[in-house]
N, C-alpha and C positions, 0 to 999 in steps of 0.2 A: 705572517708578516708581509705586509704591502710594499712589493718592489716595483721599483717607476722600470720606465724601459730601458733606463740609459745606467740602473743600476743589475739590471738583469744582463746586459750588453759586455758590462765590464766584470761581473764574476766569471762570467764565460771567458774572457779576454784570459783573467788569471787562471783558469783550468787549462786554457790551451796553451801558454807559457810554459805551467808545471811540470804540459806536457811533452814542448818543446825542450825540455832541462835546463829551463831557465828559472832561476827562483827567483820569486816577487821578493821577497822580502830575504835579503841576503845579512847573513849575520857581521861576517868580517868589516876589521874599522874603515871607511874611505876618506883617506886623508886628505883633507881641506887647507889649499896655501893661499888664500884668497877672498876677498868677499868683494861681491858686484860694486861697493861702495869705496873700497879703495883704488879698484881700477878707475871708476871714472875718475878719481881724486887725482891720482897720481901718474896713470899712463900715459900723458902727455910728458912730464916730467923726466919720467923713467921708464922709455919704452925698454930698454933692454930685458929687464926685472920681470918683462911676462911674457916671456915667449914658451913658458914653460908650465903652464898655473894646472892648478887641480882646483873644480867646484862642484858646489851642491846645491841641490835648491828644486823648486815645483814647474813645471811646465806649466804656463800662464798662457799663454797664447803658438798656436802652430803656423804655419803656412807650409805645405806644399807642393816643391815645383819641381815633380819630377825626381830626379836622381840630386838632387837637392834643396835648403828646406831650413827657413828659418824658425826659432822660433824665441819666444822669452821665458827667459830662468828666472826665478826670485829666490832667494835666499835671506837670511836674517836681517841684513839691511837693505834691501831694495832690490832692484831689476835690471838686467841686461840681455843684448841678444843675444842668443847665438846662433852660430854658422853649421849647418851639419851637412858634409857631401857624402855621398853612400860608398865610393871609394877610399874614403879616409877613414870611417870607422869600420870597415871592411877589406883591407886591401888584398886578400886573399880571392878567390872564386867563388867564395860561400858569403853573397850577399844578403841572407836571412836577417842579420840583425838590425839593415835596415829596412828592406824592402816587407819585410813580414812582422817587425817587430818595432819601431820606431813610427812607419808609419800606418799598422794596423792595429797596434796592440797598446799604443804609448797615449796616452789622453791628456786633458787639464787636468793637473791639479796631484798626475804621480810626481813620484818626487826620482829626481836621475844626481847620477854621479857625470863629472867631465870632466876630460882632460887637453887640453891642445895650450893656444896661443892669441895672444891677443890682437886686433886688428883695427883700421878704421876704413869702414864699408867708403862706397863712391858718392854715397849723400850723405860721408862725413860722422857718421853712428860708430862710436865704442862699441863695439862686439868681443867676442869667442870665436874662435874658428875650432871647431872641435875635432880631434884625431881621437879620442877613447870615449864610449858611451857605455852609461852601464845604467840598468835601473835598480831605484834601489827603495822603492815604494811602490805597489801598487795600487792607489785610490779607487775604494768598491763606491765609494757616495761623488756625485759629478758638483765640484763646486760652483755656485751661482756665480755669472758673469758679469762682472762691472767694467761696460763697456768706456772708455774714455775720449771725448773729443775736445776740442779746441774751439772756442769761439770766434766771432771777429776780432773782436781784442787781444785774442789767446790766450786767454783764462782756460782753465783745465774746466772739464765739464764732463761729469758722471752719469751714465745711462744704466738702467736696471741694477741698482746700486741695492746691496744687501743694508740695507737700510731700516727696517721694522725692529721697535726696542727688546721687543721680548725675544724674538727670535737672534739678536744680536746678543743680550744676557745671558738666553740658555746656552748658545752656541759658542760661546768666546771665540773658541777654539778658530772657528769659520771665518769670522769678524775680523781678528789678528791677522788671518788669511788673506780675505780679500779685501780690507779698507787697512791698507800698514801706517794708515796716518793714526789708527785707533794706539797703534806700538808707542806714539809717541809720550802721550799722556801717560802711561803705565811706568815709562823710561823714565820721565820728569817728577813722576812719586817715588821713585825708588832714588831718584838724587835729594829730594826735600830732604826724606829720612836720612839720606848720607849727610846733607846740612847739617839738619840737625844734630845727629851722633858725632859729627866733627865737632861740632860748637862745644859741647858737651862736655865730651872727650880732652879738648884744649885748657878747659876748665878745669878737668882733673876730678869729677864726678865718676861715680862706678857704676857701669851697666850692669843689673841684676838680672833674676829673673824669680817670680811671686809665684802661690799656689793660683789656677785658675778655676780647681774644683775645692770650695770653700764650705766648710760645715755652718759659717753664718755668711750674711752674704752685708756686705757693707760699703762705705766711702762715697756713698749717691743714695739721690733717692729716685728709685726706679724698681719696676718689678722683673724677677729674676728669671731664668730657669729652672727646674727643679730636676732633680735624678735620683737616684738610691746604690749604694754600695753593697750590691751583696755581701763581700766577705765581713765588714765591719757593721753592716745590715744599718745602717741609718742615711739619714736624708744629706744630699749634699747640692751645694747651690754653683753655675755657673756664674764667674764673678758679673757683678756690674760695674766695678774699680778693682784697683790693687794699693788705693792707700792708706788703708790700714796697716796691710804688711809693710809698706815701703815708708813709714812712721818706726813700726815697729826696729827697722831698721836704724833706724835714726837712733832712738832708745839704746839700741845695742855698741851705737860709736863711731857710725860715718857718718861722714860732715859733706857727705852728696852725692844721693842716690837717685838714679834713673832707670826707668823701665820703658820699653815698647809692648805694650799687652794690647792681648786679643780680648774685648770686653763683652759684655754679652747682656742685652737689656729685653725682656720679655713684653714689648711694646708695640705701637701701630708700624708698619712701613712705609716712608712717603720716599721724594726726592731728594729730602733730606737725611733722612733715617734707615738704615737698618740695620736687624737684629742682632748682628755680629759685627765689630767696630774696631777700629785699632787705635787708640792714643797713647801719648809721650806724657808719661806724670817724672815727675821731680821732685826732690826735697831738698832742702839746702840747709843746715844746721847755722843757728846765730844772724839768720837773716829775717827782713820780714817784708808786708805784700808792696811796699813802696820800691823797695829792693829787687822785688820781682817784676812789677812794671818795665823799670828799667832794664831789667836782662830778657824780658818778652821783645820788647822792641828793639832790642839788637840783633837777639835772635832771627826773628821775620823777616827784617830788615837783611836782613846776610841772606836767608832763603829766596828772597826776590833776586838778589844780586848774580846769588850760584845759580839760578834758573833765567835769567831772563837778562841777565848784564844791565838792568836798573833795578829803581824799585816802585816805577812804574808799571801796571800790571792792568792789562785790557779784560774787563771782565763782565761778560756782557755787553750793553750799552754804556756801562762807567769804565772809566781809567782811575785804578785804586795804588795809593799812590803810600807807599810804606816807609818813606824815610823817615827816621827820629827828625821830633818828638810828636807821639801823635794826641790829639783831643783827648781829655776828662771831664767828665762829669761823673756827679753822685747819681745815687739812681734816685733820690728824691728832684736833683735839680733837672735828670730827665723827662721825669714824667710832669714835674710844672712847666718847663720847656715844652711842650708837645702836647701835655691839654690845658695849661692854664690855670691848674690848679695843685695849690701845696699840700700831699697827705700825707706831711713827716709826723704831722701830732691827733694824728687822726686813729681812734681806737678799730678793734672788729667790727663793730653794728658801724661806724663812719665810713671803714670801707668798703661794705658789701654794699652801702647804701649808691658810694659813688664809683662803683664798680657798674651798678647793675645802670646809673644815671650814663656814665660812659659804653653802655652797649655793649660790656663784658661778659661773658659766660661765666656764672660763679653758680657753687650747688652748696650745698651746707656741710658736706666733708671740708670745706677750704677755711685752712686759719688766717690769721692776721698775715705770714710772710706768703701763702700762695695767693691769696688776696692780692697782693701789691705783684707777686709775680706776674700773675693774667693781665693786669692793667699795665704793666711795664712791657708784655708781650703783644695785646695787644695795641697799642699807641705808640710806642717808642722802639723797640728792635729793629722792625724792617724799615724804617726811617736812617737808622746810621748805616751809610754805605762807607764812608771811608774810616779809616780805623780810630775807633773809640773806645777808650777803657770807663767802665763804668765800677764804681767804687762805693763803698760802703754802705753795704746790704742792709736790711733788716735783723735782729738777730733768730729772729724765727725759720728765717729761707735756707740759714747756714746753720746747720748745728754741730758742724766739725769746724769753726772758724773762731779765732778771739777775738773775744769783744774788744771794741775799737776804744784806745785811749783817752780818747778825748768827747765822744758821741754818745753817751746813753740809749739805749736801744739797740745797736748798729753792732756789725761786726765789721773786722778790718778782711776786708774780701772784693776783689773784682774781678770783671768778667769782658775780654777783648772781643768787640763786636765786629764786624766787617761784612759789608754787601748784607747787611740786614739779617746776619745770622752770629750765635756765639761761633768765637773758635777755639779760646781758652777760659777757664776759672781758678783763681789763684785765692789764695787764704794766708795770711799770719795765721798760723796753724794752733788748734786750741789744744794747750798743752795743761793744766788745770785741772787735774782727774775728777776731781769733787764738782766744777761746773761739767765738765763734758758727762758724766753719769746722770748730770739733772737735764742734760739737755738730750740725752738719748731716752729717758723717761717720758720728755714732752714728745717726742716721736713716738712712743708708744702709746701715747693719750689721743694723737692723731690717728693712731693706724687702727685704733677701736671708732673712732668717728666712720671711718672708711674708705682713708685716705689710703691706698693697695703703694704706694710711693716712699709711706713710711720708713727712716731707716730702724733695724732692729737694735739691741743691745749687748754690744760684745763686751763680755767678763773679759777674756783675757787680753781684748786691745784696752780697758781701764785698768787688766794691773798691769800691762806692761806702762801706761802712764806713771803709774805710782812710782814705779823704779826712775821716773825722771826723763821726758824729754826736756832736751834743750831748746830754746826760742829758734823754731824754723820757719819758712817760707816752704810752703808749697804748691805747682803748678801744672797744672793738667790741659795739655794739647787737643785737638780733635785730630787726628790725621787724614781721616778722609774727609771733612770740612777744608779743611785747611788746602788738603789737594784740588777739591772742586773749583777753588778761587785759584788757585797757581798755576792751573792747567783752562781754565775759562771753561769749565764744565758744567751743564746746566741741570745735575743731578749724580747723588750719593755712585748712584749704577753704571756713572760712566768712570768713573775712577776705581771700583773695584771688580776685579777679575770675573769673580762669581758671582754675583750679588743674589740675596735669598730671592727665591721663585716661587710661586704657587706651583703644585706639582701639574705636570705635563699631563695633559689631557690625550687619553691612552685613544687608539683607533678603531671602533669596533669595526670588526670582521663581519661581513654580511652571510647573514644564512640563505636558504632555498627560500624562506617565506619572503624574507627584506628584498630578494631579487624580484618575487612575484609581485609588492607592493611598486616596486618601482615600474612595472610594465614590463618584463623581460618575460621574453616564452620560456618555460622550463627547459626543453630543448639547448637554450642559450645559454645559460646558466654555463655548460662547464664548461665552454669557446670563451666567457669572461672569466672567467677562473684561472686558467689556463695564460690569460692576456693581466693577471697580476689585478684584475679591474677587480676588487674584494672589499672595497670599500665606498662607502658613497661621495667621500672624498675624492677616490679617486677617478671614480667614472665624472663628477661634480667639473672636475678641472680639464677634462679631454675637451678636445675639439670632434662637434659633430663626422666631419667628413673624415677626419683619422681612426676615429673609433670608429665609423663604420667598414671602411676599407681595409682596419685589423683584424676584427668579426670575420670578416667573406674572407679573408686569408687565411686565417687559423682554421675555420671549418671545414676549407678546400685540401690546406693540410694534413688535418687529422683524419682527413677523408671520410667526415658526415656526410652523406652524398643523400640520406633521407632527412637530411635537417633543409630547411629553407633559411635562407638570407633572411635577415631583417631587410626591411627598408630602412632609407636616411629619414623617414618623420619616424621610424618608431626610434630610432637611436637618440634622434634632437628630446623626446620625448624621455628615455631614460637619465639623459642628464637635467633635463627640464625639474625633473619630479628629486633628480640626486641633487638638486641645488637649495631645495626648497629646506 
């Protein structure tokens, strides 16, 4: 394992602790009366109320001066300073815990316990003036520095800022660390869904909860995950919906059910997309999709509100603007809207013909309704920025949706567009077992063409039709769509915690041969060894004149006295050839 210096610096740090009897990582609880974010709030207010506080939180920055020694805390919500003098958390003769331990042993980024009072410094600064220290982390990895300055204007301004996507992705952890503005966005998804399940909730809807490992996989058309169950030894599918069970439901006697599930769709990953998804489906008993329009857009309309005190919403370069009532169109009067031409009476061979005239990607797996979908994705979607419902589908695109009363061909089904992407799909739900079996049949007449999208055919979600559902409306959210536009985020990965990764590209360790390729005398070999240098990364990243003056150090140390120095061209040369 390849250790930088400053990770070698601070394992040492925590042995000679251990050794002092002081434990890095102390188990007992330390009581927290306080966060850095009420004091600034309120200790003007109510100075009396801190004269006595307990906190926690990471040492962010140090100074010190002497037998005193600022430095800044962070904690959950933010930053503040504190005051440390080595006779306050010392008043005894045994100044160790400052002079040896505070400030030789304490770095960025452990995490301390404090106790004292609160104060305002002579340039006017909210602080801590600390009488009890204790640590109560000791950090082995040194977090990266995000330095901050102020312009002429005094706009806040970020230097060497932990900024690269992947390393911000894989890292969360780091991220949340040291960019706290990343906290906010995560803070403002977790109040949407309190929106949401309030809205809900008020309504008098039931939160469920559905199977997620499914022996048929259904309610979308997408392709799935696959597993196997040993003890019952057959195939089971990670869902890509839950509405089939949450229908199923409906079958059984509630008149409004809702889920938050984890969905799982076995597809490309972009900025838009990935693998593992969370959305809000609903049923509603005796209702239908005009019905749901209308509770969609109260809905959203409340989530801008509880987020942002309008329901105006800056996103990107647009300000999206969510008050009832928003735009409708059919999806036939979109796409004559946007290219000029009407293909509501137009067969398969008319559409492939003015698919392929429109500069669409179509293959010969594609029916009549993905036909009109490519040509409504490509031309029309990323055109509606402000919210747009689009309604009554083809019946071929939905085949869990009822045919539309009054439309021949069409089902009663729409889809809330915004900032040029879906964020819901709703259905007058096709309750009709004898059409819903013939339309799960045409899905499997696709999935033999080689459509991998097809849905399959569930016996038991057609006979639990047989026993009767009631005319329902049904409606299915995106939640991490929906948070990218509420938080002004310019991809799927900034709104989820973890978002899926390519796996981590591991670091080979160098041998004796890799060292000689590089230009290293054999001789040299174990002074970098020894200097953690074990990788071409890391020699890659040194600075010529550091690594050569660690070299002649470590050698003099270890007392090679028949080893000769490198020279600084043979060193520039090692990194030269570890960069290539």
């Amino acid at each position: 394992m390849h250790l930088s210096e400053q990770e070698i610096l601070r394992r040492k740090e925590r042995e000679e602790l251990i050794a002092a009897g002081i434990n890095p990582y102390p188990s007992e609880t330390f009581e927290v009366s306080v966060t850095s974010d009420e004091i600034h709030e309120f200790y003007e207010k109510r100075k009396t109320d801190y004269k006595n506080i307990s906190m926690a939180g990471r040492i962010m920055s140090r100074r010190i001066m002497g037998s005193a020694s600022f430095a800044e805390l962070q904690d959950a919500s933010g930053r503040i300073q504190i005051y440390i003098r080595r006779d306050d958390i010392c008043p005894g003769e045994d100044k160790t815990l400052y002079n040896d331990v505070f400030k030789k042993k304490i770095g960025i980024g452990d995490i301390v316990g404090i106790k004292g009072f609160v104060f305002t410094t002579q340039t006017g600064e909210i602080s801590v003036h600390v009488t009890e220290f204790k640590l109560l982390t000791k950090a082995l990895k040194p977090l990266p520095i995000v330095k901050e300055t102020e312009d002429e204007h005094g706009n806040k301004v970020l230097h060497d800022a932990f900024t690269d996507p992947e390393q911000r992705y894989r890292q969360r952890y780091v991220d949340l660390v040291v960019n706290p503005h990343v906290k906010d966005t995560f803070i403002k998804r977790t109040k949407l869904v309190n929106s949401i399940r309030e809205f809900l909730n008020n309504k008098s809807y039931l939160e469920v909860e559905t199977p997620i490992l499914q022996p048929l996989y259904g309610g979308a058309a997408a392709r799935p995950f696959k597993t196997h169950h040993n003890t019952l030894d057959m195939t089971l599918y990670l869902r890509i919906a839950n509405e089939l069970y949450l229908k199923r439901l409906i079958v059984g006697g509630f008149d409004g059910v809702y889920e938050f599930s984890k969905d799982f769709r076995n597809e490309g990953m972009s900025r838009f997309h990935n693998p593992e998804f969370t959305q809000v489906e609903l049923y509603v008993a005796y209702k239908d999709y005009n019905w749901m329009m209308d509770t969609v857009e109260e809905m959203i309309e409340k989530i801008a509100l509880d987020l942002h005190d309008t329901t105006q919403v800056q996103v990107g370069e647009n300000v999206i603007d969510f008050q009832r009532p928003w735009k409708r169109f059919t999806m036939f009067e979109a796409i004559e809207h946007f290219t000029g031409i009407d293909i509501s009476s137009m067969d398969e061979a008319e559409l492939r013909a003015t698919a392929k005239k429109l500069e669409v990607p179509v293959d010969d797996s594609m029916g009549k309704g993905k036909l009109i979908d490519e040509i409504f994705g490509e031309h029309c979607e990323h055109k509606l920025i402000q919210p747009t419902f689009i309604t009554d589908y083809p019946v071929e695109m939905s085949p869990l949706a009822k045919k539309h009363r009054s439309k021949e061909g069409l089902v009663e089904r729409f889809e809330a567009i915004c900032n040029g992407k879906e964020i819901c799909n709703a259905f007058s739900e096709l309750n009709d077992p004898i059409d819903q079996r013939k339309r799960f049949e045409e899905q499997l007449e696709l999935g033999k063409r080689g459509d991998d999208e097809a849905m399959m055919l569930d016996e038991d979600f057609l006979r639990a039709l047989e026993y009767g559902m009631p005319p329902t409306a049904g409606l299915g959210v995106g939640i991490d769509r929906l948070s990218m536009i509420m938080t002004n985020s310019p991809s799927i990965q900034e709104v989820l915690f973890f978002p899926q990764m390519r796996p981590e590209k591991k670091v080979a360790e160098l041998i004796e041969k890799d060292y000689e390729k590089l230009g290293v005398r054999a001789e040299l070999v174990p002074i970098l060894q020894k200097l953690n240098m074990s990788t071409k990364e890391a020699i890659a990243d040194s600075k010529d004149s550091k690594l050569f003056n660690d070299v002649c150090g470590m050698r003099k140390k270890l007392k090679l006295n028949d080893v000769t120095n490198p020279t600084i061209d043979e060193v520039k040369a090692w990194i030269e050839a570890a960069s290539k």
